[in-house]
Each structure stands twice: as C-alpha cells, then as structure tokens.
C-alpha positions in Angstrom: 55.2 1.5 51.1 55.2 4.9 49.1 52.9 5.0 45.9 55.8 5.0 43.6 58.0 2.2 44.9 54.6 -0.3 44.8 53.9 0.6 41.5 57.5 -0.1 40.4 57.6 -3.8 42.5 54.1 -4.4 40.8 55.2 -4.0 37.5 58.6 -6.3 37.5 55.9 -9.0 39.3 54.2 -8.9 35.9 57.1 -8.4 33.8 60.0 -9.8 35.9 62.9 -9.3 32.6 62.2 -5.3 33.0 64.1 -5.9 35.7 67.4 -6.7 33.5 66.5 -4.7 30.6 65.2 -7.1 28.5 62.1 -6.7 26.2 59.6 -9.3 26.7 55.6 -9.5 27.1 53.7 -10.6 30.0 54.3 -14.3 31.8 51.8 -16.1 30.1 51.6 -18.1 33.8 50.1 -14.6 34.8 47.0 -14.6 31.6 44.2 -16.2 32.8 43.5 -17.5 29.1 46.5 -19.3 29.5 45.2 -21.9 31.8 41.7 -22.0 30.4 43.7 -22.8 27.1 46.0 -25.2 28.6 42.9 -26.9 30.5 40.9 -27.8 27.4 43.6 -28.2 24.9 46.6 -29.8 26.9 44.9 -31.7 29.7 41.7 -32.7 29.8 41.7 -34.1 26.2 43.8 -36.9 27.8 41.3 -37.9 30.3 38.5 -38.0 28.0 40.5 -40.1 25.8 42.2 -42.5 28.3 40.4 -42.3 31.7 37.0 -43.7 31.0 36.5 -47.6 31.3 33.8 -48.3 28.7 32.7 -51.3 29.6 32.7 -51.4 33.0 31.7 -47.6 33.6 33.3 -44.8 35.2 37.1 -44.8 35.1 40.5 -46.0 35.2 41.8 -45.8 38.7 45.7 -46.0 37.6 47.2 -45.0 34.3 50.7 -45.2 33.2 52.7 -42.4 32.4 51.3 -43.1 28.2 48.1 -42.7 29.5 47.3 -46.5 29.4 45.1 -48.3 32.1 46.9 -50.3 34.9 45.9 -52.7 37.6 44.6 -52.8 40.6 41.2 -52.7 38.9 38.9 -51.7 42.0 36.9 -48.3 42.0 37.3 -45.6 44.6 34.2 -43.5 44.5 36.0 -40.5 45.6 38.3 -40.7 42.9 35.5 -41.1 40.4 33.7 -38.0 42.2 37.0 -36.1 41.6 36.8 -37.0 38.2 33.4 -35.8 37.8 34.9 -32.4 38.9 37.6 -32.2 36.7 35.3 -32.8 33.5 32.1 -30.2 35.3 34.9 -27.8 35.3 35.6 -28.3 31.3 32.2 -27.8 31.0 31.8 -24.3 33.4 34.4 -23.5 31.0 33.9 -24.4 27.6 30.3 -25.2 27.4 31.2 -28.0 25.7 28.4 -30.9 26.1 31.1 -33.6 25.7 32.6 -33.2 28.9 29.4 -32.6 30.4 27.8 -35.8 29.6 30.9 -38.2 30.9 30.4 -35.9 34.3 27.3 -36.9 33.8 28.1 -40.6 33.7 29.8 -40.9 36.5 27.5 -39.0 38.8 25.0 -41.5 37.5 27.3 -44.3 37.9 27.6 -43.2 41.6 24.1 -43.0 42.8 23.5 -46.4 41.1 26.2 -48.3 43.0 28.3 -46.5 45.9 25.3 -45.0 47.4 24.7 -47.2 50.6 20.4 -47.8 50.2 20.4 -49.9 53.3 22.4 -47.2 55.8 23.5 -44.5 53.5 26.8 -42.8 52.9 29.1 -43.4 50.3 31.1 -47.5 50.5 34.8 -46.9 50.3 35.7 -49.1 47.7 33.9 -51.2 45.1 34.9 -54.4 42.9 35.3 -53.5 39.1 31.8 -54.8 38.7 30.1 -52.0 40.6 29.6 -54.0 44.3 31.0 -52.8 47.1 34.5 -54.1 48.5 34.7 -52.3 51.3 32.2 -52.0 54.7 34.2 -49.0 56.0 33.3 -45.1 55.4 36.2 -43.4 56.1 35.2 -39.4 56.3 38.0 -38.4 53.7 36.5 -40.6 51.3 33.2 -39.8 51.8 34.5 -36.1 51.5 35.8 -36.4 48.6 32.9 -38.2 46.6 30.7 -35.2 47.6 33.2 -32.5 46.1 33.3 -33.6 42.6 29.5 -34.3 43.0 28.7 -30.8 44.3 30.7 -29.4 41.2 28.3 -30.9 38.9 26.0 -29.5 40.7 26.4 -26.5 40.7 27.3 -27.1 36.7 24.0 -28.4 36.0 21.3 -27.7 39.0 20.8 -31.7 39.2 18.5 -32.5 42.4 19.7 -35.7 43.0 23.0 -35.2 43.2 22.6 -32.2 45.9 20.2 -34.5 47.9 23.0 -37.5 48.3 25.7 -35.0 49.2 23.5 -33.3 51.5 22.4 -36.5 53.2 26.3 -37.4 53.0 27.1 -34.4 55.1 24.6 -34.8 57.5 25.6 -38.1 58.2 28.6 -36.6 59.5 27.6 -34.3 61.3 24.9 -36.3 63.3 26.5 -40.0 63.2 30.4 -38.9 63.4 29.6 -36.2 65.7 31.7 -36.8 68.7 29.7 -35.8 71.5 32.1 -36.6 74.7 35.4 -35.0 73.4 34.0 -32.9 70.5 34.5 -32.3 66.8 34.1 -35.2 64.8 35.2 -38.5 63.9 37.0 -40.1 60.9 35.7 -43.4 60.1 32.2 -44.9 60.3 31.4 -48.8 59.8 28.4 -49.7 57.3 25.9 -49.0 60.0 26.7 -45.6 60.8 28.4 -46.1 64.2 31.5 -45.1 64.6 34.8 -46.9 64.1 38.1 -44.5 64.5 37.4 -41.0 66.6 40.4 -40.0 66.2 40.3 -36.5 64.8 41.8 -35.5 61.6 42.1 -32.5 59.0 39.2 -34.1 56.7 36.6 -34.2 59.6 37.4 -30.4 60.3 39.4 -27.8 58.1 39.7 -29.9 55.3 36.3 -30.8 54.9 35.4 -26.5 55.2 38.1 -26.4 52.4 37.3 -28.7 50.1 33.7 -29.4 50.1 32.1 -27.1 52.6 32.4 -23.7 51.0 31.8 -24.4 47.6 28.7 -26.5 48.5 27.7 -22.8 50.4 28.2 -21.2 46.8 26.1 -23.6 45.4 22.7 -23.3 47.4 23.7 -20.0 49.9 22.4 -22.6 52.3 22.8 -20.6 55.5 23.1 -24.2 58.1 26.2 -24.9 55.8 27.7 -21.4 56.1 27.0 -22.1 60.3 28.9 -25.9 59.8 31.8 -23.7 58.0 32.3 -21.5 61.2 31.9 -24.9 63.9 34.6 -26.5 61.8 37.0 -23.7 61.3 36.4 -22.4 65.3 37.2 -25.8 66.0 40.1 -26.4 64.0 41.8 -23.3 65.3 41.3 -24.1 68.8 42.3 -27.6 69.2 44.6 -28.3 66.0 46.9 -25.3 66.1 50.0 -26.2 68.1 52.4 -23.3 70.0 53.9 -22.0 66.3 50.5 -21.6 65.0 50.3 -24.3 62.5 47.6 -27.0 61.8 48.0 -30.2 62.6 46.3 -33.7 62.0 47.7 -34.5 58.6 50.3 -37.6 58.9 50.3 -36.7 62.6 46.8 -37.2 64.0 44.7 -36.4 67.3 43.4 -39.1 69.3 39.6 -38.8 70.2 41.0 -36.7 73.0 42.2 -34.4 71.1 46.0 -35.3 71.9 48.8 -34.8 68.9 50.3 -37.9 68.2 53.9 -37.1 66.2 54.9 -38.6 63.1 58.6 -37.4 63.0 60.9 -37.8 59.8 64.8 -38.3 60.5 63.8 -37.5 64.5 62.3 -34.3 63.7 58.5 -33.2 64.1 57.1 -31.7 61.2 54.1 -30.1 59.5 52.3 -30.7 56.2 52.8 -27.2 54.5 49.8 -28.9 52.0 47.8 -29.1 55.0 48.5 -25.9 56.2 47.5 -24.1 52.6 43.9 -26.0 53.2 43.5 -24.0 56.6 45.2 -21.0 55.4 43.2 -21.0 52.1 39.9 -22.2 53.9 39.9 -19.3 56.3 40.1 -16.7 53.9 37.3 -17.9 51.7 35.3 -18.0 54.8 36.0 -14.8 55.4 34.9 -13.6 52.2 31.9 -16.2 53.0 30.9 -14.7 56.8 32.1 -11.4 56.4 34.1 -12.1 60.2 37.4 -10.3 60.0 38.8 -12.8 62.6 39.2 -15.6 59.8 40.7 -12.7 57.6 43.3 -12.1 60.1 43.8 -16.1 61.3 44.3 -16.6 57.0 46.7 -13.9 56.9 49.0 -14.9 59.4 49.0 -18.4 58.4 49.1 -18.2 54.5 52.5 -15.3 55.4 54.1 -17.4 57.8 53.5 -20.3 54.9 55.6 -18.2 52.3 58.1 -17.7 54.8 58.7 -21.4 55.9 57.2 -23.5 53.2 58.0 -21.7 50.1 61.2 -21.8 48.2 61.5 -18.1 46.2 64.5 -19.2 44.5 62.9 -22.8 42.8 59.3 -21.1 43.1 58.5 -25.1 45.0 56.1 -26.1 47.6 58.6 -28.7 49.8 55.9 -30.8 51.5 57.3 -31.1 54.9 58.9 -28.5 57.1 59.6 -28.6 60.9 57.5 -27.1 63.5 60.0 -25.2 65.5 62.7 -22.7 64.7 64.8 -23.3 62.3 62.2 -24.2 60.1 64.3 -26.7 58.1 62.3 -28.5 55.1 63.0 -32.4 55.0 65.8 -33.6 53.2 64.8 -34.5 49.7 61.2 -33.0 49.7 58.8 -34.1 47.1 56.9 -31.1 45.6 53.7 -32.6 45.0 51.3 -31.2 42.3 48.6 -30.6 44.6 50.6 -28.6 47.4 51.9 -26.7 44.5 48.6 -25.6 42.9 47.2 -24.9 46.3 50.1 -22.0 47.0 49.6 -20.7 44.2 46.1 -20.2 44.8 47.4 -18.3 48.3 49.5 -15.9 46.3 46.0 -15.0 44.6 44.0 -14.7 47.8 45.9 -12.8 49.6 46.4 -10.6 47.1 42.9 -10.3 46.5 42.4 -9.1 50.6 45.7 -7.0 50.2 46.8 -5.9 47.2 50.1 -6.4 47.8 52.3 -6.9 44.1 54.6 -9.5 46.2 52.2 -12.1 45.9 51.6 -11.5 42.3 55.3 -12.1 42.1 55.2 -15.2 44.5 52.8 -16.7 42.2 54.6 -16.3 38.9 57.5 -18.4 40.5 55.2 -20.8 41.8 53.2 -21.6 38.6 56.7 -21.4 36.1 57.9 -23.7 38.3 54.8 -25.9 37.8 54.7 -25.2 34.0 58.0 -25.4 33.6 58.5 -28.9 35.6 55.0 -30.4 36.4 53.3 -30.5 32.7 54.7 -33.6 30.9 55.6 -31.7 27.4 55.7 -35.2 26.0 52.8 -37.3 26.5 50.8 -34.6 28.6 49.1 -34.2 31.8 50.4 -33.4 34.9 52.9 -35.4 37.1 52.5 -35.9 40.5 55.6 -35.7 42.8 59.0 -34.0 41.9 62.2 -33.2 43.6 63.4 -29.8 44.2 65.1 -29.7 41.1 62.2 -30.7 39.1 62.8 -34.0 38.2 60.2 -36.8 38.6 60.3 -38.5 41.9 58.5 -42.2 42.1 56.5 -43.5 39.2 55.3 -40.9 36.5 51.9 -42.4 36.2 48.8 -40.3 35.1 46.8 -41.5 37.4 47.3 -42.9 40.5 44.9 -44.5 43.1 47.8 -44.8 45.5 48.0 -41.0 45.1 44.8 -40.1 44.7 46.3 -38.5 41.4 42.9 -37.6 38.9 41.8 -34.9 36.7 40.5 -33.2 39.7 43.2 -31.0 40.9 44.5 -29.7 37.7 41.1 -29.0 36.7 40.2 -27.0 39.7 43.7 -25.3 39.3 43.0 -24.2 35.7 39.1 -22.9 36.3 40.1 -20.8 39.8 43.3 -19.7 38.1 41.1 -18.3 35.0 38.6 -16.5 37.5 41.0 -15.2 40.2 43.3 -13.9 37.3 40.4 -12.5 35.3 38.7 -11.0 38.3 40.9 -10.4 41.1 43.9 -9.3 39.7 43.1 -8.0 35.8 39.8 -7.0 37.0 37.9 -8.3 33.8 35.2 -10.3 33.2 34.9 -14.1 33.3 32.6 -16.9 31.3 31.1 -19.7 32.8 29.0 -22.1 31.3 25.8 -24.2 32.5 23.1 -26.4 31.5 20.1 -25.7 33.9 16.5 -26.8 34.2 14.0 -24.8 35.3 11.8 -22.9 36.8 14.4 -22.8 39.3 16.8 -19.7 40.7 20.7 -21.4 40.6 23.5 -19.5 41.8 26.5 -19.3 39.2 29.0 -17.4 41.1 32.3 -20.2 41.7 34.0 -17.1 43.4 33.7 -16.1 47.2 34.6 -12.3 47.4 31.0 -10.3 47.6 32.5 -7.8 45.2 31.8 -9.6 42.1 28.7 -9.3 40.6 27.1 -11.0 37.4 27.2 -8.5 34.0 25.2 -10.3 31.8 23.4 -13.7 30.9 22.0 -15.1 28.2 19.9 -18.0 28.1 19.7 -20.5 24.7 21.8 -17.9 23.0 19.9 -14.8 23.4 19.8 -11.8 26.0 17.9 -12.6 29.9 17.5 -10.1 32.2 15.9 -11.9 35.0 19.4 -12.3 37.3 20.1 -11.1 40.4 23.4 -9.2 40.1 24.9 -9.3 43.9 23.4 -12.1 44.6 24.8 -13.9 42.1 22.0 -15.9 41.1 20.2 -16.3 37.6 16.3 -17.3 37.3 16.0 -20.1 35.0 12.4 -20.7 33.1 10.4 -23.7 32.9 12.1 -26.5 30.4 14.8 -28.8 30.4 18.6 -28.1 29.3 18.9 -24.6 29.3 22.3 -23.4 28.4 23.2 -20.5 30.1 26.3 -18.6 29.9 27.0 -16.4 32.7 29.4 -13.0 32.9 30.6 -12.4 35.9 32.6 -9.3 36.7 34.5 -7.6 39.3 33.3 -5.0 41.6 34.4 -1.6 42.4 38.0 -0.8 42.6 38.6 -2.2 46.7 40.1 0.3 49.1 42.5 -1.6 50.7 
C-alpha cells in the first residue's frame, strides 16, 4: 500500500464523515478519555450503589434491569472475583480509595469463606451465609476467581491474595494434570482428584487469556510465562480443527482429545467469542515471549475472525458462525457484550503488531455499535445479549449469575481501551493508580508490548526516581499505603 493512499484510509478511520464532506471532530469511541470517563461516571457508579449486599457481604449475584437485587440468592466466587476486578480497575484508574476498599472487601470476603482450608482450591458455590453449597471445582470457576483476584493484586501488591491464586493455579496444573492423554482436566471433586477430563477452552487457551498473562505482568514470574507457552502449544495442536479455528467452547473434547459437535439447526459451528480468546491470547503472548510463531498463529486467526465473524455493516460480533465454507452466522445471533468488547480489543492488537488503519476503522464500528446499542441510556450499565439490530434479546438484567454478567467485563473493556488508545494508537501517555506497601519492587505495567516504558512516578504526591523504566517496575519504600501514580508511555515510533 503506497504512502499516500494509507495515509488517506487512516484518516477517514478516525474521521469517517470526511468521507462525505461533512465537518465533524474525532469519534469520541476512538478518545481513550472517553472510556475512562464513561467507566467512572456512567458505569461503575451503578455497581457501587446497587451490587454490594451489606449485610451478608460481597454482592448481588442477579440484578434487574433498575439495578435492584433478585433471587437466586447463592454466591459464585468467580462472580464475586470478577467483581473485585471491575472495581481494582476503577481504582488503577481513578485512584479513588472508594472503589478500592469494596475490592478490598470482597478479596477479604473470599479468603475467609471460598478458600477450601481442608484441600484447597476455590468451592464453586456458597449459601448466602458464606458456607459452601457446592463440593465440585470446576476449572472455569476456579479461573475465574483468580482473575479478579490477580487484578487487585497487581492494584495493591497484597501477599495474600497472590499466594491463594498461585496455590490455585498449581493445583491445576499438578492435580488436573492429565497425565495419560495430556493437557488438563476440567473439573476436580473437593479432594483434588479428578471428576470430568474432558478437555475444554478454560483448562487451556482460556485460562492463558484470562488469567495467565496478566498474572505474568504482575510478578514477571518466568514458570508462568513457561505455563503460557505449554497451554497455548497445546491448544494449537489438539483444539484447532482443518479451518484453523479453536474448538472446546459449547463443543467439547473428550479426555481423548476427540471433538464432540454441538450443531445448531444441523450445522457445526464455532464460538467466534472463543476464537477472540485464542486469537487475542496468542498475540499478547507474543508480545510476552518474544516467539514470532504466536505473532503469526494470532494474525491469521484474529484476520480470518474479521472475515467470518464480524459484521462491517452493523459493526456486531454474531456469536456463532459455521466451521466450513460458506461461513454462514446462525440465524438470529445474539451479540453478546463480552464477544463484542473482546473484538474490539483485536482491532487494537493487531493494529498495534501492524499498523494497519483498517483495524482502526474496524474498531470504530465495533465500539459505536456497542455505545450506540449496549449502554442502557436509561438506567445505565451495560446489557448483555442483543440481536443484530440492536435490540435486547432475553432479560435486560444488570447482572446476571445465569450469564455470568458483572462489572468485570465492562471494566476491563474501559481500562484496556484507555491504555491501548492512549499508547498504541495516539502514542501518549497513560495514568494508573496504586496503593502499595513496601519495601517491595511491584511491577505496574497492565500492557504487554516491551515498547512501553514507565515516564515518571511519584510516590505520596511527590517526585520518585527509584523505577526501573523497561522493566516496568517501581521500588516501593518501607511503610504501608503508598499511593503511587504511575506514567506509562509509549516507546519509539515501531518499524513495522
């Protein structure tokens, strides 16, 4: 692509009514102080409001579409875990204590009751007085508790929260370890031994994109970064099917590693959500390891993603799409919130490794079709499934146990959106906030790519030096409750 004609495409992706002549400023979609705006002013407020249950602790598992609490009254732990990250990343960034201490809350309220002492690993389910309800440990559950956990981690440096997660994850990978067929398995009973080894996205590529990597940018723990490559190496050699995508979401592998189909109206299909966790999961690693081969595996994925599983004309993420040639999406797809966020976030990434202004534009019709359809304008938050057209599909409750619907993924969408933006694509600095003890060293960087570097710190409101720019780590002094608020800023111009 000549110099010019780039130039020309990049600029209608940021300003698409050049195109007919019209006079108009940037998409605010494509300012990355849009979403840190519409994060603390539009969403989060809601939660802190509505999702907390005083007197039993932690939170609301289900809340209507008004925000007000509904039955069944049990507590998941991973949904109280996902939770915790949507109000560490208010926190990382606002700095504002209030949404620190209810993270805070409900880490506590986790180590107190769904830590297992007797076996360990996370119960399942719990009654609404804290006890467990459940004997099982099913590996997506225990997944997800550790994510928002890791979050406030890496928020606030806190010990015993990294030590649980750890001991979490190496629970799976000793106990769920599948030692006859491989890989790993996806539930556990109370004791640790193994109940279902069937193999599933969450034991493998899910659990690289959604916990592993950013527990790697929390403690640069070099066994983790090795756990990242078994998973991933795994997952792309026995979960990729002839047309290269990624299976064992809705359709699972038995122990043996056979696909068993879950066809809709006689048709085999794949998740395209499932397929942006892989896609997403291998680029990150790539910016993780440094291995062009995950570069290149991410690449060909995420493109043949926008080509099957995006709609250019809506700007939707259809959830379903089949396997083989002609690619036809479901009748009536449901755009759900969380399929949507996650391509936009591949628009960014592979812009990031490319430079190429067709993903910028990708993106903008991705996230005006979210603002446009998936914010609720009148009692706020986010819904979770739509049709095609934009209009709710099922119930329009705020949260949703049945949907695993929290504060999580909007969260996550608003903090990556604010750095990517800021530092991949604007190439300006971003603020993130933390409360630290020390004398410790704490890494602060949520961003893979190497090339950004940390610009300035200061530490209780004045000036420190004592940072280690590309490593992306900040040495904190002795005392308790530092707040320390972090620049981070892109690197050299890439050559790409």
């Amino acid at each position: 692509m000549n110099i010019l004609k780039r130039a020309v495409i990049c600029l209608f992706a940021f300003f698409p009514a050049l195109a007919s002549g019209t006079d108009s400023a940037m998409p605010q979609v494509m300012e990355a102080e849009y979403w840190k705006r519409q994060a603390l002013e539009d969403l989060i407020p809601h939660w802190l409001e509505s999702a907390r249950d005083i007197e039993h602790g932690a939170f609301f598992m289900n809340l209507s579409r008004d925000w007000k609490p509904l039955p069944p009254w049990d507590k998941i732990p991973a949904l109280i875990s996902r939770h915790v990250f949507g109000f560490s990343a208010a926190y990382l960034l606002s700095g504002d204590e209030k949404y620190l201490e209810v993270a805070r809350d409900a880490a506590n309220y986790l180590l107190a009751h769904a830590w297992d002492g007797k076996y360990g690993g996370w119960f399942d389910k719990l009654a609404r007085n804290g006890e467990a309800a459940a004997e099982t440990k099913s590996i997506s559950l225990q997944l997800y508790t550790n994510v928002g956990l890791t979050a406030y981690y890496f928020a606030t440096g806190d010990e015993r929260v990294l030590s649980h997660v750890l001991k979490s994850a190496a629970i799976q990978r000793s106990r769920g370890r599948d030692d006859v067929s491989g890989g790993y398995a996806q539930v556990l009973n109370r004791d640790l031994s193994v109940l279902d080894y069937g193999k599933n996205k969450h034991a493998h590529y899910g659990y690289v994109g959604s916990l592993l990597l950013n527990l790697y940018l929390a403690t640069r723990d070099p066994g983790i970064l090795a756990w990242e490559k078994e998973l991933m190496d795994l997952s792309l050699e026995r979960m990729k099917d002839s047309e290269g995508w990624l299976h064992g979401f809705r359709n699972r592998f038995d122990r043996e590693w056979k696909l068993t189909p879950n066809p809709v109206d006689g048709r085999e299909v794949f998740s395209v959500g499932a397929d942006l966790t892989g896609a997403l999961a291998l680029l990150r690693l790539y910016h993780q390891s440094g291995d062009k081969k995950y570069l290149e595996s991410g690449r060909i994925l995420g493109d043949r993603l926008i080509r099957r599983g995006f709609d250019p004309e809506k700007g939707a993420w259809p959830d379903l799409v089949e396997t083989k040639a002609p690619f036809r999406v479901v009748a009536d797809p449901t755009i759900w919130w969380w399929i949507q966020i996650y391509g936009s976030f591949l628009q960014l990434q592979l812009y990031d490794v490319t430079g190429e202004p067709s993903y910028l534009e990708n993106f903008r019709k991705s996230e005006e079709f979210f603002e446009r359809f998936f914010i609720d304008h009148e009692k706020g938050g986010v819904y979770a499934g739509l049709d095609i057209d934009g209009r709710v599909k099922g119930e329009s409750h705020k949260g949703s146990v049945f949907g695993w619907h929290t504060s999580y993924h909007e969260m996550e969408h608003a903090l990556l959106n604010y750095l990517y933006l800021n530092l991949y694509v604007h190439r300006k600095p971003a603020v993130l906030h933390f409360k630290l003890d020390g004398p410790a060293d704490h890494c602060v960087s949520f961003v893979d790519d190497p090339a950004v570097r940390i610009s300035s710190v200061t530490m209780d409101g004045r000036p420190w030096a004592t940072f280690d720019a590309a490593a992306r780590s900040v040495s904190v002094p002795s005392g308790k409750g530092h707040s320390v608020r972090v620049t981070l800023a892109p690197g050299p111009s890439p050559k790409r």
